[in-house]
Structure formats: C-alpha cells, structure tokens
C-alpha positions in Angstrom: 276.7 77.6 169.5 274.5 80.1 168.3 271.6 79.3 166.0 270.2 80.4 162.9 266.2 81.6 162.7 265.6 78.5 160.7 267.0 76.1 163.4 265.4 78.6 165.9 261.7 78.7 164.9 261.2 74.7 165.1 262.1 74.9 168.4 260.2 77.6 169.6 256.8 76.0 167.8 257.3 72.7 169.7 258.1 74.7 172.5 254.3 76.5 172.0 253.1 72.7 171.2 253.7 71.3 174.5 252.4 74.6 176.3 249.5 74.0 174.2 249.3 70.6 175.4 249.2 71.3 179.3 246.4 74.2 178.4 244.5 71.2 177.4 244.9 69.6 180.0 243.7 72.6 182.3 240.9 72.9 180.0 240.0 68.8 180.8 240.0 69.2 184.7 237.9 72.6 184.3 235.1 70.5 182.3 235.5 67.6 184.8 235.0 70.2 187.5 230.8 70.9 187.3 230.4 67.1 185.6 232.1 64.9 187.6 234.6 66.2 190.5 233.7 65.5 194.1 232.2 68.0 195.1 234.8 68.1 198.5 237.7 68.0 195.7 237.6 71.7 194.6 240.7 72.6 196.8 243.2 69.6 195.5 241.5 70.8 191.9 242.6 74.3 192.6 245.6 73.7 193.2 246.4 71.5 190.0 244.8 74.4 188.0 247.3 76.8 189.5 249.9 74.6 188.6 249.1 74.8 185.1 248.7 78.5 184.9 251.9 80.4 184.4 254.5 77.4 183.6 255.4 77.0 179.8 253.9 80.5 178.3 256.5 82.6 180.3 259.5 80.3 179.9 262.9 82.7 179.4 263.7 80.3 176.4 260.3 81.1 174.6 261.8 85.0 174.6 265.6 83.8 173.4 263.6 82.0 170.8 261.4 84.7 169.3 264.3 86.9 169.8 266.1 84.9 167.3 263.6 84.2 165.0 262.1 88.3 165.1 263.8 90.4 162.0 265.1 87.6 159.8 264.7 86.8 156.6 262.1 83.5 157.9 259.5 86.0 158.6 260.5 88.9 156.4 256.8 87.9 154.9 254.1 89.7 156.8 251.4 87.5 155.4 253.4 83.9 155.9 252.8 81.7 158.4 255.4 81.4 160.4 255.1 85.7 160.7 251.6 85.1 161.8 252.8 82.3 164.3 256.0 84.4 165.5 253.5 87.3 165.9 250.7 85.7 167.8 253.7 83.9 169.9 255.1 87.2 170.6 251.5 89.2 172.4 251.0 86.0 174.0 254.4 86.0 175.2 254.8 89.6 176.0 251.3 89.7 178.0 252.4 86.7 180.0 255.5 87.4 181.3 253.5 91.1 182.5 251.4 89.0 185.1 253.2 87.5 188.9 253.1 84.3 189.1 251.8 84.5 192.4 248.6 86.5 190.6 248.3 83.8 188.2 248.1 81.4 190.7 245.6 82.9 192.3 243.3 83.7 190.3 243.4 79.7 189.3 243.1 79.0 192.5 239.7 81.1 193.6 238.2 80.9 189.7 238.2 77.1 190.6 237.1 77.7 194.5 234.3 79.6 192.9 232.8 78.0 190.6 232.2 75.1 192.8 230.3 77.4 195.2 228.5 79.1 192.4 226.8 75.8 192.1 225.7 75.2 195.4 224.5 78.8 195.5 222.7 79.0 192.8 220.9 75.6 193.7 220.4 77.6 196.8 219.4 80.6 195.7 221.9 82.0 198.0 223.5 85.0 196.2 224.9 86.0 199.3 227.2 82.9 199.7 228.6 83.5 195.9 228.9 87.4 196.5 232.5 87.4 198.6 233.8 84.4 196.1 232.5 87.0 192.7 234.0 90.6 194.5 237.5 88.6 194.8 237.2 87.5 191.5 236.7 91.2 190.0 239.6 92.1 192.5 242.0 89.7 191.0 241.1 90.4 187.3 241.5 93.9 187.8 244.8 93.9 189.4 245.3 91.3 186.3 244.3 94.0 184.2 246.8 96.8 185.8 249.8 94.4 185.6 249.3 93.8 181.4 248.2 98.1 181.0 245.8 99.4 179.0 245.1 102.6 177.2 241.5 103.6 178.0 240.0 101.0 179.9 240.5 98.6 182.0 239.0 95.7 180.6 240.5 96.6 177.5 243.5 94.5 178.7 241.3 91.9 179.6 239.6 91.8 176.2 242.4 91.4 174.3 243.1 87.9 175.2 239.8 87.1 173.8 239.5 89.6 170.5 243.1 90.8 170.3 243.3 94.9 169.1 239.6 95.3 170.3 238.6 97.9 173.0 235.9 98.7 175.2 234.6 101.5 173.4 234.3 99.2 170.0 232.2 96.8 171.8 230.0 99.2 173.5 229.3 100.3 169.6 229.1 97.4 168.0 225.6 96.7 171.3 224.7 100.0 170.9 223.6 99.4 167.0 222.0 95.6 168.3 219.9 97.5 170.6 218.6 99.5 168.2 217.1 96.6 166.0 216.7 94.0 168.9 214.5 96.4 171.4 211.7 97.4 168.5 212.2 93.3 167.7 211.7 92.3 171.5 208.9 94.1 171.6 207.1 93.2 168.5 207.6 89.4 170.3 206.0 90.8 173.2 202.8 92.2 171.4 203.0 88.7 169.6 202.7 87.1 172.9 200.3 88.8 174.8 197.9 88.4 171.6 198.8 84.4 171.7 196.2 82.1 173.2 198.2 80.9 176.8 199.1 77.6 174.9 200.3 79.4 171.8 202.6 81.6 173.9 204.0 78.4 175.2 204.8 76.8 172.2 206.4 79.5 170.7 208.5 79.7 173.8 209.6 76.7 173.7 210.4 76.5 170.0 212.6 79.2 170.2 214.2 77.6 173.6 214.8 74.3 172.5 215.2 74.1 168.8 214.1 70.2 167.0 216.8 68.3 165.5 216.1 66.8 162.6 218.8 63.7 163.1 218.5 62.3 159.4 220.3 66.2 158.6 223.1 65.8 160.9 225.0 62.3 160.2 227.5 61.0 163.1 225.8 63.6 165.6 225.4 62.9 168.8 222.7 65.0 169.5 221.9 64.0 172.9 225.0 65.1 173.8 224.8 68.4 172.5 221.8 69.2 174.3 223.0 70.7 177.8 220.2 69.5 179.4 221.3 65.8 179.4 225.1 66.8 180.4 226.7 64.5 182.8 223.9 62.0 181.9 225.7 59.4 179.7 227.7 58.2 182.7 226.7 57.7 186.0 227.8 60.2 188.3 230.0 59.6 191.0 229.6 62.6 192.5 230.5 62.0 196.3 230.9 63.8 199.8 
C-alpha cells in the first residue's frame, strides 16, 4: 500500500535513529581501543568495527524513504526541519551507497590494525614499523575518495564528510591568512623566550601547555578527567597479553 510523505518521513528518521545508534556504538569500541583493549585484541576489534561500517546508512529502504518524502508538500519549506533533516539524510545517503562495501570494510579493518601499532611505534620510536600500516591507509582513503568523486581535489571528497560544501582550495586560504598573523606572533614568543631567564622560559611554557583550572568556576566538572594526561587512570587497567 503505498504511503504518504507524512507516514513516510517517521519512518525514515527512526530508520537514521538506529543507524545513529550502532555509530555509537562503533564510536564506544574505538575509545575503548587505546584505554582499555588488550592489546592482542586489535584483530577480533577490527573486525567488529567492520561490521558496523557500511550496514544501516546504505540500506535500499533509506532511498525508497527519501524518495517518498523528496518534492512534497512536508518539506516544501527550505528552512524547516524536516528539509534540513531530509537534506542532510540525502548527502549522507548518496555518499554512502558511492563506497563498496568491501572498501568500507577495509578501511575499518586496517584504521583499527593501525592504530594499535601506532602505539607501540610511537613508544618505540619505530617510524618504520607504522610506515607500511600509514601508506595503506592513504591508499584506501584515496581509492575512498575516487569512489564518492570530486571536482578539484581529491581530498575534497574526503572533506566533505567533515565540513560539507568546503574544498581544498578554501582551506588552504582560510591557513594562508593564519600564517600571516601567527608566524610574526611565533616569533615575537621566540624573542620573548630567548630574553627569558631559563626558569622564566619554563614557566611560561608550561602555562601555555597546561592551563590551571580554577574548579570553584566550573561546577559538576570533572576536571581530572578532562585532562588527557590522567586518561585511563580512574580504573585500573587491565590491559593484558
């Protein structure tokens, strides 16, 4: 029986809800990852993040839906909500269904494999055990990038999943006109510096590096926890072999 837009859109918003929802949950077991994940657990934790890559966001219903609901009189508003939310649906959507599975997958897969030998590395200082794990990774994201297209360049595509409508050349502008004000301000520091008594220098270091908190100005604030330097701290680890 066919639907009507109105009966339409509900469906397609819980259908983004529960999508949502297993993002989340990706988003939980890539913070557990560097905290508290065994560090021999990396594979098994690839493969649950590959699992949750591609499922809900390129459904065939999510397209019927948007198909249904695109044109009527529900978002005949350009400024309403449910517009914005059929719009922002839609480039998710259409982006999405653009990428293979299979490269989905994988890039899941060897982000997560990579990360956890990023760690060791950089404990190591080995640069050369991360190197194969990072030229994959620029492999995979620019065969990511061919798949969605792209008018200029290539990490235009990528870009847009982040600022949507901005480009390469915009953001090359936008630190062009930062370096002119921040490399006269870099090296004003650095005169102020090198003028600074070798305790001075430190202190000033160190007050730009670590902020204080005034706690009595933040109620309800666990700083502690904001501070990255005590992260993975408030429970033991159980980080194992």
């Amino acid at each position: 029986m066919p639907r009507t837009a109105e009966q339409a859109y509900p469906e397609l918003i819980r259908r983004v809800r529960e999508a949502a929802v297993l993002e989340s949950c990706a988003g939980v077991l890539g913070w557990d990852e560097p905290t508290y994940m065994p560090r021999q657990g990396s594979a098994h934790r690839a493969e649950q993040m590959a699992l949750l890559a591609h499922q809900m966001q390129t459904a065939p219903a999510v397209g019927e839906l948007l198909a249904e609901v695109e044109g009527s009189a529900l978002v005949r508003d350009g400024d309403g909500e449910a517009a914005a939310n059929v719009r922002e649906v839609r480039r998710t959507y259409d982006q999405a269904v653009k990428l293979p599975a299979a490269l989905v997958e994988e890039l899941a897969r060897v982000t997560t494999r990579a990360q956890q030998v990023w760690q060791e590395a950089r404990r190591a200082n080995d640069f050369a055990a991360f190197r194969p794990w990072l030229e994959r990774l620029v492999d995979l994201q620019r065969h990511k990038a061919e798949a969605i297209g792209y008018r200029q360049a290539p990490y235009d595509a990528l870009l847009d999943e982040y600022e949507p409508g901005a480009t390469t050349a915009e953001v090359t502008r936008v630190f062009a006109d930062l370096r002119a004000d921040l490399v006269p301000l870099t090296t004003r520091s650095a005169d102020r510096l090198g003028s600074a008594s070798p305790a001075g220098a430190v202190s000033l270091v160190q007050s730009v590096r670590h902020p204080r908190w005034d706690v009595k100005d933040q109620p309800g604030k666990n700083l502690r926890r904001l501070d990255p330097r005590h992260r993975g701290r408030e429970m033991p680890s159980n980080q194992s072999d």
